[in-house]
C-alpha positions as CSV (number, residue, x, y, z in Angstrom):
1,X,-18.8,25.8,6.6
2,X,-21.2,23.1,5.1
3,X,-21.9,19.3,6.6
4,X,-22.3,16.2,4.2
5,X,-24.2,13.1,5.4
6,X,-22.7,9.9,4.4
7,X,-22.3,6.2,4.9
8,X,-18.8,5.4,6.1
9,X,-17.2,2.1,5.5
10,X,-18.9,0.8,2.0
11,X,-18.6,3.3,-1.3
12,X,-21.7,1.5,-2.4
13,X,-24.2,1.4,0.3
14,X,-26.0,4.5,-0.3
15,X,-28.7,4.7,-3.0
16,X,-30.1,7.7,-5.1
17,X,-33.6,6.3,-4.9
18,X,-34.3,5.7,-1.6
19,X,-34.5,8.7,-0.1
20,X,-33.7,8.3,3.7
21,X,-31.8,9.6,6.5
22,X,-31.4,5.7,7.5
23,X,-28.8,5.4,4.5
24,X,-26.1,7.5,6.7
25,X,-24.2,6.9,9.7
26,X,-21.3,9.7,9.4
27,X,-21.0,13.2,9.1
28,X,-18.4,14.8,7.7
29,X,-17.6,19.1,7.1
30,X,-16.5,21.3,4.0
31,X,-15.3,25.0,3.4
32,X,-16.1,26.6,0.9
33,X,-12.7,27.5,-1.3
34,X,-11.8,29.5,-4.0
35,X,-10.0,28.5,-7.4
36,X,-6.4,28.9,-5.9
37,X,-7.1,26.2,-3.5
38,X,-5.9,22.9,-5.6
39,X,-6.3,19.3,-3.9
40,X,-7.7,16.2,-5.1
41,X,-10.5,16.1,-2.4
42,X,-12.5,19.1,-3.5
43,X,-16.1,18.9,-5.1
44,X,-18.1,20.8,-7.3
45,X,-21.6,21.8,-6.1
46,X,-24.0,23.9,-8.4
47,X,-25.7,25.8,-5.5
48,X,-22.4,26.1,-3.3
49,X,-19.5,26.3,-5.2
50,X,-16.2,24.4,-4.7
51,X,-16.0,22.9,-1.5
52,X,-13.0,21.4,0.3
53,X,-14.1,18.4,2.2
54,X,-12.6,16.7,5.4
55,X,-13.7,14.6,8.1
56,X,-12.8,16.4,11.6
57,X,-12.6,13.1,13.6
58,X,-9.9,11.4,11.0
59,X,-7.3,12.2,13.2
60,X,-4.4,10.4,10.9
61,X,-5.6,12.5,7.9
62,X,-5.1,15.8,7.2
63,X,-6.8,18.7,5.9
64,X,-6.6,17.9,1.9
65,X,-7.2,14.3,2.1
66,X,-10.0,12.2,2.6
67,X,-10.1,8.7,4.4
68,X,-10.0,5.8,2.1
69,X,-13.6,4.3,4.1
70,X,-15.0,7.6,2.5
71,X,-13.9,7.9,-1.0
72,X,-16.1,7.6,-3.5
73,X,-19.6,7.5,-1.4
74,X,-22.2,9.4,-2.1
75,X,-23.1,12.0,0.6
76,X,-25.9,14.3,1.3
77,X,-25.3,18.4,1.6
78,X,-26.7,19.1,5.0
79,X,-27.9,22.5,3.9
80,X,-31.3,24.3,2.3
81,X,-29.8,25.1,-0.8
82,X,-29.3,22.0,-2.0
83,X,-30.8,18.3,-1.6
84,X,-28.9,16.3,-4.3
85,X,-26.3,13.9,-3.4
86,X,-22.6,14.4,-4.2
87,X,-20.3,11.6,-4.8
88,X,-16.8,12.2,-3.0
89,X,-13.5,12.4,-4.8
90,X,-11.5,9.5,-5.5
91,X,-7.3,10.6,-4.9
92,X,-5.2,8.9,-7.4
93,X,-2.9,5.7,-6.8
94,X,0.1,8.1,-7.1
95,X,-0.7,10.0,-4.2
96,X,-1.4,7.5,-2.0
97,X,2.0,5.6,-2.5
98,X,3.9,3.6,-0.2
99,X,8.3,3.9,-1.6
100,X,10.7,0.9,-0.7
101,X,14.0,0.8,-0.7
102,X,16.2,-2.0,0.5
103,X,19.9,-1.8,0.5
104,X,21.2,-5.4,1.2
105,X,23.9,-7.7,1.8
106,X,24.5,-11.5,1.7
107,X,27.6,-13.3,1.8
108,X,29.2,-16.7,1.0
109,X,27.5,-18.4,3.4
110,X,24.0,-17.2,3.1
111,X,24.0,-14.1,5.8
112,X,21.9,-11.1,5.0
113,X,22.3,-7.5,6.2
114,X,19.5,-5.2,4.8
115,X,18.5,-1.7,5.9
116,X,14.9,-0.7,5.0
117,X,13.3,3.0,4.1
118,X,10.1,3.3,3.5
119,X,8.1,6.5,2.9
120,X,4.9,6.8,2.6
121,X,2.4,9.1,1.5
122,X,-1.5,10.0,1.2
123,X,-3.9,7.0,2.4
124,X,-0.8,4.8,3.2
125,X,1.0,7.5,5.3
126,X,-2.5,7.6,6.9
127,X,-2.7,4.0,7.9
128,X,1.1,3.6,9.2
129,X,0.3,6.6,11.8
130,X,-3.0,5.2,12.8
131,X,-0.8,1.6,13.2
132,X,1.8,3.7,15.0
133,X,-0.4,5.6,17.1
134,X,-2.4,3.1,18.5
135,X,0.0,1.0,20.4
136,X,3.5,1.5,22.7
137,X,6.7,2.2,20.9
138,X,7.6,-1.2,22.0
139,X,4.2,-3.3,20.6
140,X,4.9,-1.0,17.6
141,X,8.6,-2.3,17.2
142,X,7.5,-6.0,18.0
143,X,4.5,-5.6,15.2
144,X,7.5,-4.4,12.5
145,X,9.9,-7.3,13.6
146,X,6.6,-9.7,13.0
147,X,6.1,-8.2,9.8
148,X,10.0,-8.3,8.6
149,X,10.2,-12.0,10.3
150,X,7.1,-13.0,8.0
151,X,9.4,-12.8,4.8
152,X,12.8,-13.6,6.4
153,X,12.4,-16.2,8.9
154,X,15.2,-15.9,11.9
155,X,15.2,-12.3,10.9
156,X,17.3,-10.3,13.8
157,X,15.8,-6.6,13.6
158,X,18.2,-4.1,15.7
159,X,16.8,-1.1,14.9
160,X,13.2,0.2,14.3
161,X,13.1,4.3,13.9
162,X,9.4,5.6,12.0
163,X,9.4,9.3,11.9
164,X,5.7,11.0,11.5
165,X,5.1,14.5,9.3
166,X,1.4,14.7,9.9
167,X,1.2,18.0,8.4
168,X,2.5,17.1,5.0
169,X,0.9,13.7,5.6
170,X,4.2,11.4,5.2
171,X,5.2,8.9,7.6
172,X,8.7,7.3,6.8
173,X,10.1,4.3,8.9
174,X,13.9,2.6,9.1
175,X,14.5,-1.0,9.8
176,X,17.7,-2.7,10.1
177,X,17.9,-6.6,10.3
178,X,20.1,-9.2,9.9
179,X,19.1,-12.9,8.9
180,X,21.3,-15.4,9.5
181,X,20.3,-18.1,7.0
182,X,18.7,-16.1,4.3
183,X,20.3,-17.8,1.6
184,X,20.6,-21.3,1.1
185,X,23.7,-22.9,0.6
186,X,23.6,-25.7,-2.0
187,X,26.6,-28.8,-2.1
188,X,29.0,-25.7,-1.2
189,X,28.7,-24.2,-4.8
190,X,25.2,-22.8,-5.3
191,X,23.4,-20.4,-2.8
192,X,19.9,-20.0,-3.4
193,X,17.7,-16.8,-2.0
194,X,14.6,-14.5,-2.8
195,X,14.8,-10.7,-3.6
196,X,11.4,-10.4,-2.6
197,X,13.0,-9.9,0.8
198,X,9.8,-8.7,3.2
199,X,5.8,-9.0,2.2
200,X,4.5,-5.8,1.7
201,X,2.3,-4.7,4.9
202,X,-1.4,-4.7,4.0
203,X,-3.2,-7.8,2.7
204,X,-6.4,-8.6,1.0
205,X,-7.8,-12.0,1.5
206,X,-8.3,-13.7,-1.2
207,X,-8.4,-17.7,-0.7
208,X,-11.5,-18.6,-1.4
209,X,-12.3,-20.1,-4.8
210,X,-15.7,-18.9,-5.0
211,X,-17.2,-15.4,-3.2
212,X,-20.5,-14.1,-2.7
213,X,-19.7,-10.8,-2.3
214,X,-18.2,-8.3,-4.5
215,X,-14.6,-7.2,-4.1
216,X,-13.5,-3.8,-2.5
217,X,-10.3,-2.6,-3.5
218,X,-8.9,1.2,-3.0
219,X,-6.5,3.1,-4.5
220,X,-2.9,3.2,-4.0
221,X,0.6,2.3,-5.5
222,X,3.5,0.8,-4.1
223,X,7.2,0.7,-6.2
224,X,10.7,-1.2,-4.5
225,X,14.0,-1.5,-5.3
226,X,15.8,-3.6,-3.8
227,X,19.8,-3.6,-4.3
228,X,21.8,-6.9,-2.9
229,X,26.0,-7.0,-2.6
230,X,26.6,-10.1,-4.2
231,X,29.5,-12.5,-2.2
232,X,32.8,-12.5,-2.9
233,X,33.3,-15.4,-5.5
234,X,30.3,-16.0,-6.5
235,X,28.0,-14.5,-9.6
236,X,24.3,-15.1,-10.8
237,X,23.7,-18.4,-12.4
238,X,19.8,-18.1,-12.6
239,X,17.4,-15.1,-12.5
240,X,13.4,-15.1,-13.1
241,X,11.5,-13.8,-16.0
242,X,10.4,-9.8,-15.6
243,X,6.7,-9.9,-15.0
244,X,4.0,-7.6,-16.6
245,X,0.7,-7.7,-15.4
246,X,-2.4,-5.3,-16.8
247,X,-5.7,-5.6,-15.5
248,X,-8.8,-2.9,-15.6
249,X,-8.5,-3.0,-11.8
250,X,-4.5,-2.4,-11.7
251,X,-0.8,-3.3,-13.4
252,X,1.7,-4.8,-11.6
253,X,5.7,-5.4,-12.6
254,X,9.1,-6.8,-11.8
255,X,12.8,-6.4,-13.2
256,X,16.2,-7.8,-12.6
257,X,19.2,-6.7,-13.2
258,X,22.9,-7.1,-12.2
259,X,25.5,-4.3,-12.4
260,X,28.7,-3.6,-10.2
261,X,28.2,-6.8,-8.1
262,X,24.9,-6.3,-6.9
263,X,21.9,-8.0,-8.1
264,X,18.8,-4.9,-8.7
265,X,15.2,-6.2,-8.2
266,X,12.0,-3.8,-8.5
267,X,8.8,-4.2,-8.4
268,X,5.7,-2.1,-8.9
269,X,2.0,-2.3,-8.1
270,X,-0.4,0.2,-9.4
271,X,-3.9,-0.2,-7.8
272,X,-7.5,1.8,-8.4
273,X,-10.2,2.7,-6.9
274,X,-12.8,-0.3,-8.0
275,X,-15.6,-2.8,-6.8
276,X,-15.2,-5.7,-8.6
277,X,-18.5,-7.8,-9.3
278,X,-18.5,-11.3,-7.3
279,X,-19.1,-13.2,-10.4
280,X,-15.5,-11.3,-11.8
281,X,-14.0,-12.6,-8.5
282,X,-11.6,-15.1,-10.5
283,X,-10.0,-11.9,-12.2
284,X,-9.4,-10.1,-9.1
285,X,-7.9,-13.8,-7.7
286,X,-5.8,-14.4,-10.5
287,X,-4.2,-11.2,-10.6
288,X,-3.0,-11.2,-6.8
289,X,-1.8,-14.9,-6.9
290,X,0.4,-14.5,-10.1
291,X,1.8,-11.6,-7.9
292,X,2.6,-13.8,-4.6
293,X,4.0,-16.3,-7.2
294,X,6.4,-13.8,-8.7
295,X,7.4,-12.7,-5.5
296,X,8.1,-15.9,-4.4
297,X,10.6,-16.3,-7.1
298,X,14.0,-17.1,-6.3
299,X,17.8,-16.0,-7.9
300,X,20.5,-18.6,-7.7
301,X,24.1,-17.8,-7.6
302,X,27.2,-20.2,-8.3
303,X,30.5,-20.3,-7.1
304,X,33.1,-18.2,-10.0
């Protein structure tokens, strides 16, 4: 077993050319592993080999994975045979992706049943168990009823379930909810409402115009589909424009579709691993309000 000294928190704090144990405030272990051993959070030392790294006190992380507030920093191998830094691994935006699927209903007069599943996996799966594990099951349910009421106002949750598979590192959670004036009713022949039913659950704040700083952003994907049982009598007048966004940083895209009476929204956000400089900040700004605009979007139906 080998320890690594590193600086948790900031990918960017520790520097090659100041050579001091002040630069660290973390220590994390490794084992060394042979070439049968596959996972996206093993290094390559000269002196040591392949090594399997893992921080023992990450309690919502498994063996395997690494904690997002480590990726990517450059740690120290606490060991005579070697005194070079190594940077940490960096796990892809596909494995740390949070899956959305809403099945929905709304009728005539603007009522929406939806049932939620989400599963999640890698870094996200990490940060829904430390969520879940740090409070009661009820401040748990009230924090998800927050979080659904946030996109559907007067939102009615009955039923919260999460279910937790630390070993695989997965944590999947079921919401039902009903809101009783999703959908706007319009001079009894148009009923207006959004697809983009609930916000998705982290955020990055981003309201400034200018920033001093540079911008952190870590990697991870997120992909919903969201399927809505159109009313009885009614059929879609209006739908918004797919968007496509590309960016060095991360892509980002919606669809709509309609087929068998129910209206098909996705959309998909593909993040990486990046710090973007402060004087790039607009880029980074830009990217995420186009997003909240297309999300934002509504789909109008009219009366057949």
């Amino acid at each position: 077993m080998v320890s690594f000294r590193i600086y948790a928190g900031d990918p960017d704090y520790v520097r090659p050319e100041w050579p001091s144990p002040q630069q660290f405030n973390h220590c994390i272990i490794a084992v060394k592993v042979n070439d049968e051993t596959q996972t996206q959070t093993i290094v390559q030392s000269a002196r040591l080999g392949r090594l399997l790294i893992f921080d023992p006190t990450a309690e919502e992380t498994p063996v395997g994975d690494l904690p997002t507030y480590l990726q990517g920093s450059l740690a120290l191998i606490d060991a005579r045979e070697s005194d070079a830094l190594v940077q940490m691994p960096v796990t892809s935006p596909e494995s740390n992706q949070l899956e959305r699927v809403i099945d929905a209903s709304i009728d005539g007069a603007g009522v929406l049943s939806a049932k939620i599943h989400e599963d999640a996996r890698g870094q996200v799966a990490s940060a829904y168990r430390r969520e879940f594990r740090s409070q009661s099951k009820a401040e748990y349910a009230k924090q998800i009823e927050g979080w659904v009421a946030s996109g559907a106002a007067s939102a009615r949750v009955q039923k919260v379930e999460p279910r937790d598979d630390n070993s695989v590192n997965r944590f999947n959670l079921d919401v039902d909810f009903v809101v009783p004036r999703y959908g706007q009713l319009m001079q009894d022949r148009l009923l207006v409402f959004k697809p983009a039913i609930v916000s998705r659950r982290e955020s990055l704040a981003l309201g400034n115009v200018k920033r001093k700083h540079p911008v952190v952003l870590h990697s991870n994907s997120y992909s919903e589909t969201v399927r809505v049982k159109l009313p009885a009598g009614f059929a879609v007048d209006e739908m918004p424009d797919s968007v496509k966004l590309d960016t060095s940083f991360g892509s980002y895209s919606t669809n709509y579709e309609v087929k068998n009476d129910q209206l098909i929204f996705t959309r998909k956000l593909m993040q990486k691993a990046a710090t973007i400089p402060a004087d790039q900040y607009t880029s980074v700004r830009t990217f995420f309000e186009k997003i909240r605009a297309a999300e934002q979007a509504p789909v109008v139906l009219a009366r057949k």
